[in-house]
C-alpha positions in Angstrom: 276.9 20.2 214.2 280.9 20.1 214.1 282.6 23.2 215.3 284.3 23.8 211.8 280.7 24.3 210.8 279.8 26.7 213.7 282.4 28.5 212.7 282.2 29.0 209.1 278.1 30.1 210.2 279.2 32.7 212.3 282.2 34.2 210.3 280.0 34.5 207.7 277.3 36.1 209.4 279.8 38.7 211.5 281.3 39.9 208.0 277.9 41.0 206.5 276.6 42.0 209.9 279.5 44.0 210.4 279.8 45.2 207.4 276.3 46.4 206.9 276.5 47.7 210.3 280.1 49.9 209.7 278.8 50.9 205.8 275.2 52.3 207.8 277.3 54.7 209.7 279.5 56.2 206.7 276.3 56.2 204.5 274.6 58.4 207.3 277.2 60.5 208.1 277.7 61.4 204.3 273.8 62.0 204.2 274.1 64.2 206.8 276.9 65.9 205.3 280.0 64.8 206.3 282.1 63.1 203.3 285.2 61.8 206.1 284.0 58.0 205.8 283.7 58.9 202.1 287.2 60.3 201.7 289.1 57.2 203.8 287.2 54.4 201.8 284.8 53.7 204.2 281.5 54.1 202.2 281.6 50.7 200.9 280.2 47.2 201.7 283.6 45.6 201.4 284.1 43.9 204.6 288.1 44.6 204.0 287.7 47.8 204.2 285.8 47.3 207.9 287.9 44.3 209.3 289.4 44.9 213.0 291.2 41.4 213.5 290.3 41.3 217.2 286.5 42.8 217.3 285.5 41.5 214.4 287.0 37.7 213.9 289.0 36.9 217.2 286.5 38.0 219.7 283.3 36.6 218.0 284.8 33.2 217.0 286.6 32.6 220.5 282.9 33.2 221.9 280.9 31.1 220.3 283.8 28.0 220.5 283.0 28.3 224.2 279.3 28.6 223.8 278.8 32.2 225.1 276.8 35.1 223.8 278.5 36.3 220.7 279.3 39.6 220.0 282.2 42.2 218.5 283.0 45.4 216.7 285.0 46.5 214.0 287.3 49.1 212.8 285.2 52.2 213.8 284.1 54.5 210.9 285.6 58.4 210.8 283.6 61.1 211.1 283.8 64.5 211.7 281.3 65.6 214.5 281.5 69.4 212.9 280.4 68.7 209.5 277.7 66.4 209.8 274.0 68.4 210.1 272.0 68.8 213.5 275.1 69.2 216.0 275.2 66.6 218.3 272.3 65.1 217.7 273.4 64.3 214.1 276.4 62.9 215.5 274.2 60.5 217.6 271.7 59.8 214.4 275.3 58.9 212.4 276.4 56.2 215.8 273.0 54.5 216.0 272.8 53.7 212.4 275.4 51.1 212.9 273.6 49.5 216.0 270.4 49.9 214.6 270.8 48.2 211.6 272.2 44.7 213.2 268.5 45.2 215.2 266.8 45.4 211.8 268.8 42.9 210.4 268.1 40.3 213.6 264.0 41.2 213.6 264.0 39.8 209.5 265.7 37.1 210.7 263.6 35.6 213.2 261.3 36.7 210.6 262.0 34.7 207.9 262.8 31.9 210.4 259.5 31.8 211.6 257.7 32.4 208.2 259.3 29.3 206.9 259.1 27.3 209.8 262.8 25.8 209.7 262.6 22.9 211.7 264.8 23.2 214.9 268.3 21.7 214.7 268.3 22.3 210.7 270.7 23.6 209.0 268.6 26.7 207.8 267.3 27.2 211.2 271.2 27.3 212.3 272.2 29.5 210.2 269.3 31.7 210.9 268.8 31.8 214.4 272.6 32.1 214.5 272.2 35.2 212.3 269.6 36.9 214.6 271.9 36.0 217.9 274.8 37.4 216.8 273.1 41.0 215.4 271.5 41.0 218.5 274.8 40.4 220.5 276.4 43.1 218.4 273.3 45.3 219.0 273.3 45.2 222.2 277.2 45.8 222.6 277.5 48.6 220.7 274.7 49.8 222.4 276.7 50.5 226.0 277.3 53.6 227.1 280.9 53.3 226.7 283.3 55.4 224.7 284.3 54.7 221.7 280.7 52.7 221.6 277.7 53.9 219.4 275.5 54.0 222.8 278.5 56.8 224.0 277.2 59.6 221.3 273.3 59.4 223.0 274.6 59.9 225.9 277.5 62.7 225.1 274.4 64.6 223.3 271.9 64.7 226.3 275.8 65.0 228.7 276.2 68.3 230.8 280.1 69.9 229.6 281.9 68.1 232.1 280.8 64.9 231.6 281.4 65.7 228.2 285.3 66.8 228.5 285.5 63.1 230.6 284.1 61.2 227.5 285.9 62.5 224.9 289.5 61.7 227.1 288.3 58.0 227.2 287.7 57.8 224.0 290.9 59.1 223.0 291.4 55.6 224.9 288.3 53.9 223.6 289.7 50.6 221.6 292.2 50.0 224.9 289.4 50.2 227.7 287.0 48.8 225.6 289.9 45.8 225.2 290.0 45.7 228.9 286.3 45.5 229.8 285.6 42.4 227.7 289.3 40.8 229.2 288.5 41.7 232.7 284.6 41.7 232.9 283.4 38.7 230.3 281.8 37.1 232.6 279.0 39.9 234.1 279.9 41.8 230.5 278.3 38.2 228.7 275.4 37.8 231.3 273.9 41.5 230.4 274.5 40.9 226.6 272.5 37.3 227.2 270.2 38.7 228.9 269.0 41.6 226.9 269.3 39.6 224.3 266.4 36.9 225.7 264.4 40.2 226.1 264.5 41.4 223.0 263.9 37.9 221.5 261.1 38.0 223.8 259.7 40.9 222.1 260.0 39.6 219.0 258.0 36.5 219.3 255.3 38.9 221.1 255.5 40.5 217.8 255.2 37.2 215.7 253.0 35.3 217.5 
């Protein structure tokens, strides 16, 4: 398949992951309460409203031209930790609805790829399989434990004070150290995606076997 192809696949897939992924954490958030996303435009499937040119197209796209485990972000959704119900726990339900839906959204994929049996190297297996890779890659990512990252507000809710007070002064920093871990450490950064993402495939064809 030429690369302009490749491409096209996984631009298309990133904007509806993304999207679906960025929308799941306003719509939460305003069911828990807190109308910010709401108020800012945010609690909407229109990819333009979610678009960060780096995370979301740059990043992903530069990854798979080079073959390597794709995976990104976007524009992160507001929300104000104060009004949403349950504390910080709430906060953590509003973060890993983002993540949680490009899991979903991966397991029907592999779903419907094996309930139709696409033949591999097809273009429908492509596009599928290429689907479930990249919301698994953007899963997984989002999943660190890294401020600004949606894996961050687990661990800030179970996080003693101080460790608290250290977290919220990176991710007054987030996008730049986020920026610097994938420029600096792509290489062991790509390895634990790929990884974790063979595991969770793993699981999945336990599941559908």
């Amino acid at each position: 398949m030429d690369i302009i192809t490749t491409i096209l696949i996984v631009l298309g897939t990133v904007l509806i992951s993304m999207t679906l992924h960025e929308a799941m954490h306003a719509f939460v958030g305003y069911w828990l309460g807190d109308d910010t996303a709401k108020l800012q435009g945010r609690l909407t499937l229109n990819p333009i409203k979610h678009i960060d040119p780096f995370l979301t197209v740059l990043l992903p796209l530069t990854l798979a031209a080079i073959g390597a485990p794709i995976f990104g972000g976007a524009k992160p959704v507001p929300f104000n930790p104060d009004r949403v119900r349950g504390g910080d726990w709430g906060a953590a339900l509003v973060a890993l609805g983002g993540p949680l839906t490009n899991l979903v959204l991966a397991f029907v994929g592999y779903g419907v790829w094996v309930l139709l049996g696409s033949p591999l190297g097809s273009l429908l297996s492509i596009v599928l399989m290429t689907f479930v890779l990249v919301n698994l890659g953007f899963f997984v990512f989002n999943m660190l434990p890294l401020p600004p990252l949606d894996g961050s507000r687990v661990i800030y809710a179970l996080a003693p004070e101080f460790v608290r007070t250290f977290m919220r002064f990176m991710e007054s920093y987030g996008l730049i150290f986020i920026f610097a871990i994938v420029l600096l450490a792509s290489q062991p950064l790509g390895l634990f995606i790929s990884g974790a993402i063979d595991y969770i495939l793993a699981g999945f064809q336990f599941i559908f076997s």
